[in-house]
N, C-alpha and C positions, 0 to 999 in steps of 0.2 A: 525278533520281529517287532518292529512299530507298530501302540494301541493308538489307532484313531482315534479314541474315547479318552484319551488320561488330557488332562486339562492343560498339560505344556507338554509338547517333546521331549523326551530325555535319552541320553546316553546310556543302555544298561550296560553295556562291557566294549571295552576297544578288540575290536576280532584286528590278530595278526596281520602284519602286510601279507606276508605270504600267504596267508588263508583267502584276505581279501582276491588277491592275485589269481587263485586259485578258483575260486568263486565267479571272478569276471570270465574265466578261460571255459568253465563252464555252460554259462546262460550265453554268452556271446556267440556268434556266429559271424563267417564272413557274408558281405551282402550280394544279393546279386550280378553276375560278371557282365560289362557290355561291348561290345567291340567298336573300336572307334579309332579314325585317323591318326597316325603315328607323329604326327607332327602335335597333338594335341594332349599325346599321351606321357609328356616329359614328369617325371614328379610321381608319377601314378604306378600304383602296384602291378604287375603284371600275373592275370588269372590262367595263362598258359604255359607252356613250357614251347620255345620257341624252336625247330632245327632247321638248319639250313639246309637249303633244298638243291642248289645246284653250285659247284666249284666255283671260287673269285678268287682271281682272274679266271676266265675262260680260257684263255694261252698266254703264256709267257709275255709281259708286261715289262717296260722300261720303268725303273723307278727316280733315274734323272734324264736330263736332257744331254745330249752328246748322237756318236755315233756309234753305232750297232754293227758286232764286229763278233769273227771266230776268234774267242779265245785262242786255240792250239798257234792260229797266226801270228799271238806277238808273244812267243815265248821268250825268243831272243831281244827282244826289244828293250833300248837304254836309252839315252838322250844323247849318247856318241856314236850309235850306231841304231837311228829307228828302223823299225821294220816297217815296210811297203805293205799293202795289201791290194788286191785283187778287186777290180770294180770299181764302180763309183762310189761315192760314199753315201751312203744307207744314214740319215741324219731324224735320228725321232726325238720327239719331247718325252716328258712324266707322264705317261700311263698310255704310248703307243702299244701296238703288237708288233711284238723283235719279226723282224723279216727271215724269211727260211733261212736256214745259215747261220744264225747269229745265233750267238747264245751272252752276250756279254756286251756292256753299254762303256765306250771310253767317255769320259768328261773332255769337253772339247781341248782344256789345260792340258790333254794328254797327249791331243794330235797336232801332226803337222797338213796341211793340206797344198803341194804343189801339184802345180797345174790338173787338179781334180783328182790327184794320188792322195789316198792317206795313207801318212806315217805315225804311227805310234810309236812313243816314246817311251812306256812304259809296259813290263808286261800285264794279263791280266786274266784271271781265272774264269773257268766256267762260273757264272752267275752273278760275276761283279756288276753293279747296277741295276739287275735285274730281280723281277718279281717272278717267281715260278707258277704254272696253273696252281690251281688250286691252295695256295700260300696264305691269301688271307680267310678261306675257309671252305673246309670240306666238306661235300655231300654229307649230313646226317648229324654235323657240329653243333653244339647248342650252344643259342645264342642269349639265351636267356629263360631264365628259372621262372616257374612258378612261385608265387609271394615274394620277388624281387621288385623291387623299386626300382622304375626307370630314371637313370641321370642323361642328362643332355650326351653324353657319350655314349650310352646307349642308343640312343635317338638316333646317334650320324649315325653310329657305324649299321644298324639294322636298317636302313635308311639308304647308302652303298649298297648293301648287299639286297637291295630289293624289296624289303619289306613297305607296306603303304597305310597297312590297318593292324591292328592287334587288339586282344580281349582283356582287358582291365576291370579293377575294383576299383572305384567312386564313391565311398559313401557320402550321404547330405546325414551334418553334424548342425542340430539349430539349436543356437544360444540364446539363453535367456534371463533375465534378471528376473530374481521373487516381487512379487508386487511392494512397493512403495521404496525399492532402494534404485533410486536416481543416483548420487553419489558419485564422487569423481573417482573413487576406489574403487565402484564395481562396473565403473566406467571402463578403469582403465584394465581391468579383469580379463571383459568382455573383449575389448583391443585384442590384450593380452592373449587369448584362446584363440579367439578370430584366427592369426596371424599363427601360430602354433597349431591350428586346426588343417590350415591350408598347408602349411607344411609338411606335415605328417601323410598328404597327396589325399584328402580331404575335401569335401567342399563344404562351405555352411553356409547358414542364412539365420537371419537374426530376425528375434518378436520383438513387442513393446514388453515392458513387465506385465506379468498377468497375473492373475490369484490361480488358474486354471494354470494344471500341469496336466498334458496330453498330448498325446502324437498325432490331433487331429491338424486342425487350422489352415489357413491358406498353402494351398498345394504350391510346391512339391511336399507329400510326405518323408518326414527326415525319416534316417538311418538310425539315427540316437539323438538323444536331448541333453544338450549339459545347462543345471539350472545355477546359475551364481546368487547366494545369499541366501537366510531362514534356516541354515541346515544346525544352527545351537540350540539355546535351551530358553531363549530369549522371550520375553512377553510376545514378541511380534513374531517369531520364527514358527513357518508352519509348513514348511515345503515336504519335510519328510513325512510327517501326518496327510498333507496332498498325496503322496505319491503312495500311501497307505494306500488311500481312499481310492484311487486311480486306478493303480497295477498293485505289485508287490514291493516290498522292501527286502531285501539281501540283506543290511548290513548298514546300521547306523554308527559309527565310531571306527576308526581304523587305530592302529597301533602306531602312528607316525608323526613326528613333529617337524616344521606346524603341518597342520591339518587333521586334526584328531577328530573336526565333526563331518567327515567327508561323508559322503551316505552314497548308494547304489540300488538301483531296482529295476525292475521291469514295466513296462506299460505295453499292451499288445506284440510280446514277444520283441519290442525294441529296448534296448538298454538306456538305462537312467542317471546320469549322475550329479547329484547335487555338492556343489563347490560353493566352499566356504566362503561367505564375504570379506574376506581380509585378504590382502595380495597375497604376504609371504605364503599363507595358507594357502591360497589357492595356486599360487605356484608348484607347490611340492605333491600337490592333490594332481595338479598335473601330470607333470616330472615320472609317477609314481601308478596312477590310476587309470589318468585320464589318456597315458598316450600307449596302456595295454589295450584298453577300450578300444583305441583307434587300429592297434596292428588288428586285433580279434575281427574288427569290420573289415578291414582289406587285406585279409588273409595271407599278411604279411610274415613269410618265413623266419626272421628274424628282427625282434622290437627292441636290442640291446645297441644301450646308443655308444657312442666313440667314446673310448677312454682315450687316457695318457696316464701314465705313470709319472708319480711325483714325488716331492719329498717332504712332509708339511714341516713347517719351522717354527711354530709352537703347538703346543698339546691342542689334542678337543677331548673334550671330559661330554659324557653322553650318558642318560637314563637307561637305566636297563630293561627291554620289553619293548623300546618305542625304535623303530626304524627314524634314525633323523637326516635331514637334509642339512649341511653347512657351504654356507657358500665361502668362498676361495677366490686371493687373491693370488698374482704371481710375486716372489720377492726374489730376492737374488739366489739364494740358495734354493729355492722350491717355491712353497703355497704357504700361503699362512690363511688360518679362518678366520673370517671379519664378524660373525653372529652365529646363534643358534639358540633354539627356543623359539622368541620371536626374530625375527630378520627383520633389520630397517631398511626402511627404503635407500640409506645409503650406500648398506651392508652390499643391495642388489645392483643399487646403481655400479659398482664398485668393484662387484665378481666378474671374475674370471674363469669363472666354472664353479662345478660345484664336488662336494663328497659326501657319501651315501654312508652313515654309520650304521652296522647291523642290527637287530635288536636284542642280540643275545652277545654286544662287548658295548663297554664302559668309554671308549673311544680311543683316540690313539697318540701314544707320548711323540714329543718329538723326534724326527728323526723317522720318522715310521715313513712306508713305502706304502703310497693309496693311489685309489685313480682320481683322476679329476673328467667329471662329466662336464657337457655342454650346456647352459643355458640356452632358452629360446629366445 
């Protein structure tokens, strides 16, 4: 726990990733659910579990254009011998309803058409071109989980199938830099989170710098507060002694490299996290911290981002106790690491993802098989 009173901020011990992890999963909560237009909801958590309520198609559907035709009628049918059929020709587009009788849609390259006879050329089974009731979803289907993220594919297809509104998680995420760092670094942080806040299906809103850390200030009130810069040991660093003062402090030092002065707390029941002023740091504070915070607010089933399996083509050598981040390039045979410790700004310009070394191995020799995460 952080002494408001000690004359500088200090780190008394790095608490584990996983403790930290464990800790946010705790005090966190998801935010209140709202229901809102589906068109609006693309990106956004879903706070329901969605079923479908009535069969699509309603009846039997064409799924190309041609004519609508009884199977059993062109069994025999070749291109030396087509078969006749009965009637006029029954002619529908993609996504008619088959007319009584028909069970099976030819492609017009199939028929012949004299003097308003068709002849089929080819045979052609119950349900060729066609969509059967119920085919793209049945009474009671689920169409979508609670703490899933909506993708635009989601969108259409609940979207076809009738849906117009749905109940989502929203949180408002407000950034803010510690008072007096202007700085093109915790400038480009701020960017940085913005952008990776809103992706995460997010909203935020940004302050000026302030010396005041609190979930009051101009409405809307946020969800959570992420504060950029002060969280070291610095003559001027006072953010985690604020946040003393404020709410509570969780957890001043994480086990993790960079980002070793990441801090976490609470102020009015809203979670707190102070992000280091250094990019590479505050990347991995992200990467690591900052985007369980955000599954924890929108009650997101699953926060484990895309791997790929790789193959690294030179060694990483790692501290033992410190969960570290290395970023990764592609090479011909696999990934090779470009940093770790600090990460230069080249190292990121430069990645291709990243890899997560545990805290409890030394890191991994060549040749080894890891995943490579995403960058934001």
């Amino acid at each position: 726990m952080a002494d408001p009173r000690s004359e500088t901020q200090r780190i008394e011990r790095l608490m584990p990733l996983a403790d930290a992890l464990a800790c946010i999963d705790r005090l966190v909560s998801p935010v209140a659910s709202r229901r809102i237009g589906l068109a609006q909801a693309t990106g956004l958590t879903l706070a329901e579990t969605i079923a479908n309520r009535h069969a699509h198609p309603g009846s039997a559907i064409a799924l190309r254009d041609g004519i609508a035709v009884d199977a059993a009628a062109t069994l025999d049918a070749s291109s030396y011998a087509p078969a006749p059929l009965t009637g006029a020709p029954a002619f529908v587009d993609v996504g008619d309803a088959l007319p009584a009788g028909a069970d099976a849609v030819a492609p017009r390259d199939m028929v012949e058409l004299r003097e308003q006879t068709v002849h089929v050329l080819s045979p052609l089974a119950p349900g060729d071109g066609v969509l059967p009731e119920g085919a793209d979803a049945a009474p009671g289907d689920v169409l979508g989980r609670a703490g899933a993220r909506l993708r635009a594919t989601d969108v259409a297809a609940l979207s076809v199938l009738g849906a117009s509104d749905v109940e989502v998680r929203e949180p408002l995420v407000r950034l803010t830099a510690a008072q007096g760092r202007r700085d093109a670094v915790v400038a480009a942080i701020v960017d940085l989170l913005s952008l990776a806040v809103e992706a995460e299906g997010a909203r935020r809103s940004l302050m000026e710098p302030s010396t005041r850390l609190d979930v009051g200030g101009p409405p809307p009130t946020p969800s959570a507060v992420m504060l950029i810069g002060g969280s070291g040991s610095g003559r001027r660093d006072d953010s985690v002694r604020e946040l003393a003062r404020r709410g509570s402090v969780a957890f001043h030092g994480v086990g993790l490299a960079p980002g070793e002065t990441a801090a976490f707390g609470m102020i009015e029941r809203r979670p707190v996290l102070i992000v280091p002023g250094r990019l590479d740091a505050a990347l991995a504070v992200w990467l690591t911290l900052g985007r369980r915070i955000l599954a924890r607010l929108t009650g997101r089933s699953d926060d484990e981002e895309a791997r790929t399996p790789v193959v690294l083509t030179r060694k990483i050598a790692s501290t033992l106790g410190l969960v570290e981040i290395v970023p990764v390039r592609r090479a011909t045979d696999g990934v090779e690491p470009l940093a770790s410790g600090y990460l230069t700004l080249q190292s990121l310009a430069c990645a291709d993802g990243y890899v997560m070394v545990p805290a409890d191995s030394e890191g991994f020799p060549v040749g080894a098989h890891v995943d490579m995460r995403p960058l934001p």
